[in-house]
DOSE-542443 format. One line per 8 residues: for each residue y, x, z of C-alpha. Coordinates in steps of 0.05 Angstrom, whole numbers, padded with zeros to 5 digits. Last residue first. Layout:
Y X Z; ... .
//
This chain:
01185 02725 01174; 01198 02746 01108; 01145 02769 01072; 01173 02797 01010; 01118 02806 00956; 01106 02873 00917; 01099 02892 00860; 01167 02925 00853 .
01171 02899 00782; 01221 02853 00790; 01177 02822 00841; 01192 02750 00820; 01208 02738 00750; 01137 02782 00739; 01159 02838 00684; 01128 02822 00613 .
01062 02844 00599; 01036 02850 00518; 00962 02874 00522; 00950 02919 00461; 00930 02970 00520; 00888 02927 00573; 00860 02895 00502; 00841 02967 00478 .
00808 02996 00531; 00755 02931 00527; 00738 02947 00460; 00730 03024 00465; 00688 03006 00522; 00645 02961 00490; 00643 02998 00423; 00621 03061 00464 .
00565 03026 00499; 00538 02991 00434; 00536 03056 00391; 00493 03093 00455; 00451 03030 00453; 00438 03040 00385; 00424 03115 00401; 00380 03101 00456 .
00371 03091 00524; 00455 03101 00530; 00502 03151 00545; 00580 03162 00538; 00608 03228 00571; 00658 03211 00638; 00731 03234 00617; 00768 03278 00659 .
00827 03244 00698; 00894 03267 00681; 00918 03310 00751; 00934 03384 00714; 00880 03387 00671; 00806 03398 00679; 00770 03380 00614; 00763 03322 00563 .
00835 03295 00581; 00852 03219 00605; 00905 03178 00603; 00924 03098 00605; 00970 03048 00625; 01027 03096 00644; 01104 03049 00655; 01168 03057 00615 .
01216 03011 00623; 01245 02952 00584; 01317 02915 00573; 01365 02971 00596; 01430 02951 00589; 01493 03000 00577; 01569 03004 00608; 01606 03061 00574 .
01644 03123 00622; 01692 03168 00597; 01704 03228 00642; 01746 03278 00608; 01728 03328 00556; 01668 03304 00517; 01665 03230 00547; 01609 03189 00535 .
01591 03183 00610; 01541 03140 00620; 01534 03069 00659; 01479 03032 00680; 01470 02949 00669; 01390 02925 00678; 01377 02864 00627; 01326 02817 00648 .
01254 02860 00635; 01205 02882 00583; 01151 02928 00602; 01132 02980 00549; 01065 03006 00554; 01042 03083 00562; 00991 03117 00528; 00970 03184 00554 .
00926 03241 00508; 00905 03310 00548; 00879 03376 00522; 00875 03361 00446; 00937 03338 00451; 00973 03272 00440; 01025 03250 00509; 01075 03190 00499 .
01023 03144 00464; 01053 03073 00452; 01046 03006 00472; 01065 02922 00466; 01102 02932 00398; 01063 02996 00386; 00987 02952 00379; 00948 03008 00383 .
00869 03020 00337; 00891 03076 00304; 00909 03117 00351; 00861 03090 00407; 00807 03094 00366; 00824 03176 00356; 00830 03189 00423; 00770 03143 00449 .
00725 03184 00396; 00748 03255 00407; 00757 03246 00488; 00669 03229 00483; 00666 03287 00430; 00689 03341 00483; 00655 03311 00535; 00593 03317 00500 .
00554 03265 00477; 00485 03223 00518; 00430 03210 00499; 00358 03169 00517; 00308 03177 00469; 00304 03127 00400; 00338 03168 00362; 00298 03228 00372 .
00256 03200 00324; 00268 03235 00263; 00274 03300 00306; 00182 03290 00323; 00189 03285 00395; 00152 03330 00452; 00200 03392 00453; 00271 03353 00439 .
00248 03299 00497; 00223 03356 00534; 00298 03380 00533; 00341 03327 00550; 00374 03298 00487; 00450 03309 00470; 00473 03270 00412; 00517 03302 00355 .
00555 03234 00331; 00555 03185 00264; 00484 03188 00254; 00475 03145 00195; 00415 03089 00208; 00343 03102 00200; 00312 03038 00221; 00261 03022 00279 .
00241 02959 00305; 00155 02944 00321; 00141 03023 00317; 00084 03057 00298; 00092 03131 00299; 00066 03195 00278; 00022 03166 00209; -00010 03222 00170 .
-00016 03220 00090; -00051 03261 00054; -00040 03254 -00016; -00065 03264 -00093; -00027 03240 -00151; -00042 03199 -00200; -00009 03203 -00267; 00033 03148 -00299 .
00056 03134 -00367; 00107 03171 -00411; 00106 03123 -00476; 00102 03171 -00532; 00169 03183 -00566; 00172 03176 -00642; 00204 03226 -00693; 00256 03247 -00750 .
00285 03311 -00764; 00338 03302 -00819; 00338 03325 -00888; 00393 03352 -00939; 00396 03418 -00907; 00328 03431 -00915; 00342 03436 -00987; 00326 03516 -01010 .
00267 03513 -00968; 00239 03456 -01013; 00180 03490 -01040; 00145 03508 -00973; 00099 03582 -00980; 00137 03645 -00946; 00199 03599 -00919; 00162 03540 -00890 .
00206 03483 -00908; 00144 03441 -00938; 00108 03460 -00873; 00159 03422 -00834; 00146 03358 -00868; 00177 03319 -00918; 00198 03250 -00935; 00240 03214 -00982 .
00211 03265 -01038; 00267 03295 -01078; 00298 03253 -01136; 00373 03268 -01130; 00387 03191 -01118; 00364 03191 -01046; 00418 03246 -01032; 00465 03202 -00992 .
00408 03172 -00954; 00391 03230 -00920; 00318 03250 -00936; 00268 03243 -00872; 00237 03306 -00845; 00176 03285 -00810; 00147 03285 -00734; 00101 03233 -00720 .
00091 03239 -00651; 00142 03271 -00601; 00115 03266 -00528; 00150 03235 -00462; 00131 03271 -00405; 00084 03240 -00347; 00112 03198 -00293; 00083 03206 -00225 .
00033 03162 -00173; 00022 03155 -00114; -00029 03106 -00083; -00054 03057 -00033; 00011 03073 00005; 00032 03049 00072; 00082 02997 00070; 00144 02961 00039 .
00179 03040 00020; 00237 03079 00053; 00243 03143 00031; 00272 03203 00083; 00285 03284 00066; 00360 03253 00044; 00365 03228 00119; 00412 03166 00097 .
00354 03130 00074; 00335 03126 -00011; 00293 03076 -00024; 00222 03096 -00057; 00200 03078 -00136; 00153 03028 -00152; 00086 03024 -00169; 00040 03032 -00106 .
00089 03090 -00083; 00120 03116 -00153; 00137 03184 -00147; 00221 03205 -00177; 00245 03213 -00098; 00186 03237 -00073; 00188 03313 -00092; 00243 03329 -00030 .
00272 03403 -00023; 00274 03427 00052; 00321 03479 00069; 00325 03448 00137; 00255 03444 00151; 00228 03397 00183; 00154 03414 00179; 00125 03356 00158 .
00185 03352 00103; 00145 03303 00054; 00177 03243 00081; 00158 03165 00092; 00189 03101 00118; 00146 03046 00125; 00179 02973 00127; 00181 02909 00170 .
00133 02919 00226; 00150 02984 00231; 00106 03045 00207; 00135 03120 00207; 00102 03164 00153; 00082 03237 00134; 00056 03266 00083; 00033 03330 00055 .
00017 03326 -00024; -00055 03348 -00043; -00060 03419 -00069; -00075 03416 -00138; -00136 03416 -00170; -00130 03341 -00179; -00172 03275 -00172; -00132 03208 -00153 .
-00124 03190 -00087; -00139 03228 -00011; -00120 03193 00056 .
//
């Protein structure tokens, strides 16, 4: 697609159509060090959205043309006389010539005028493009990538990086234990749990189970035996742990997938989700059992 007339070389293009926007880039080779020109181009008169890939514009739809805004221009330059001196009978205005220092007469007062001056109206310049369209997708956006997703590797060879996003992934181990860790800190209810292991190599959370008082005695005494009666009204039980490698018996986490990135987002919010009401769960001990969990059959 070729507009306007220029010398130039035309400006590279290339676009990803959805049925409710276009979004465009000038990086067609996706390079890192790339440096945008489309953010300050107006794509049929108006200016692109930014995306959160800063190489990215989003704009209504395919463009019938580009276009750039020219410099403002001083016209009608003059030296104007400050109003303080209007009563000294110099001319009210003056023009750099008359200040030349070989043949202007008022040299010796250019001190006592200001520059003065109009701006042209910048307009709009047509520019020329090629544009190439490498997808056409009904849904697509370009949402923040909040994770480094693994892709299998002809996905990676055969798909433009923009669109890798919509390829099955999968995260690392490592990052899978990063994201349930850190949820599950800030996410726990401590009157009904709390985490009794936090490392980088394993992360428990216990619950507290509350119970009919339980008498035990300790011995308080330094020298001779001194025993206090106490009540335990809870114990201690493991509701959850896990640990992103091989340790000891803590079960290693499985890495989140999904088809695509959105459904990647979706899995991990469902789990995270669900982990969190077995934790924030309050449980009481059953009136029954006593917590052996167990029923007597007595025969």
């Amino acid at each position: 697609m070729n507009k306007g007339q220029s010398n130039k070389e035309p400006l590279k293009l290339i676009a990803i159509k959805t049925k409710s926007r276009v979004y465009v880039s000038d990086n067609i080779k996706n390079d890192s060090y790339h440096h945008t020109k489309l953010k300050s181009l107006y794509f049929d008169n108006e200016l692109p959205t930014d995306t959160y890939r800063k190489d990215w514009f989003e704009i209504k739809e395919v463009p019938n043309s580009i276009q750039r805004k020219l410099p403002t221009e001083r016209i009608n330059e003059r030296y104007e006389l400050k109003e303080a001196h209007y009563n000294t009978g110099l001319p009210k205005v003056l023009h750099r010539s008359d200040f030349d220092e070989d043949t202007g007469q008022y040299e010796s007062v250019y001190g006592l005028y200001e520059l003065k001056y109009e701006l042209t109206d910048p307009g709009l310049d047509d520019v020329e493009f090629e544009l190439i369209v490498i997808a056409e997708l009904e849904n697509f956006e370009i949402v923040r990538n909040d994770y480094t997703l693994q892709h299998s590797l002809l996905d990676q060879i055969s798909t433009h990086p923009i669109l890798l996003s919509t390829k099955p992934c999968k995260l690392s181990r490592a990052d899978s234990y990063r994201i349930v860790r850190n949820y599950v800190k800030t996410h726990i209810d401590t009157r009904w749990a709390k985490i009794t292991s936090d490392y980088d190599f394993c992360f428990t959370v216990s619950k507290e189970i509350s119970h009919e008082p339980e008498e035990f005695r300790v011995d308080i005494g330094k020298r001779k035996p001194k025993y206090e009666t106490r009540y335990r009204r809870s114990r201690t039980t493991k509701v959850f742990e896990v640990a992103p490698s091989s340790y000891n018996s803590y079960p290693v986490i499985e890495p989140f997938e999904g088809k695509n990135e959105e459904d990647l987002k979706q899995n991990i919010q469902k789990y995270l989700d669900e982990l969190m009401e077995v934790i924030n769960k309050p449980l009481v001990e059953c009136e029954h059992c006593k917590g052996y969990g167990v029923i007597l059959n007595e025969v």
